[in-house]
C-alpha angles and dihedrals in degrees: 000000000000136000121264138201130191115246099222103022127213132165118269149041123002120226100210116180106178124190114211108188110184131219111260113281079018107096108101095044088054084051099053085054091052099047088065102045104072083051086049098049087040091058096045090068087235092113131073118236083274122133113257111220140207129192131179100217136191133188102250087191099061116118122220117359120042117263123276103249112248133179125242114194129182136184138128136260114227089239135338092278091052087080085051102049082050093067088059092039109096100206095060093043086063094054085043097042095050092049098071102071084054107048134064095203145342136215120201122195142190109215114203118181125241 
């Protein structure tokens, strides 16, 4: 993962929403790691009491062959410094570092409410 700023940065929570897509045969692999990140973030104090959450998704619009299957995950940094404290905690490093053989791409986004 990189690390992100906010473009126009204010004090507080981070909405964070994150999509995983696997290689291909890779999927449930990619999950059991997953399904460790949101406890190890938890556990690092980088998070707020929000939920962390975790979806299966596929591409409804895709013609022909069914979608390949891809994970969406939200939660929320405690403030904008907590992604970067992440980067320098070694407990999170070792979620981060094992997804890569696993996934084709990732997209990491800031949500900001309207």
């Amino acid at each position: 993962m990189t690390t992100e700023h906010r473009a126009n940065s204010k004090p507080g929570p981070v909405n964070r929403l994150v999509i995983y897509r696997p290689k291909k045969g890779k999927e449930s692999n990619l999950e059991e790691i997953l399904r460790t990140h949101g406890p190890t973030l938890r556990r690092s104090g980088l998070l707020t009491n929000e939920p962390v959450r975790l979806w299966r998704a596929t591409d409804l619009r895709r013609e022909g062959e069914p979608s390949q299957p891809y994970f969406v995950e939200t939660f929320q940094w405690r403030d904008e410094k907590a992604s970067d404290i992440a980067h320098q905690t070694p407990e999170v490093m070792a979620v981060w570092e094992t997804m890569g053989p696993h996934m084709e791409g990732m997209t990491l986004t800031t949500l900001e409410p309207l």
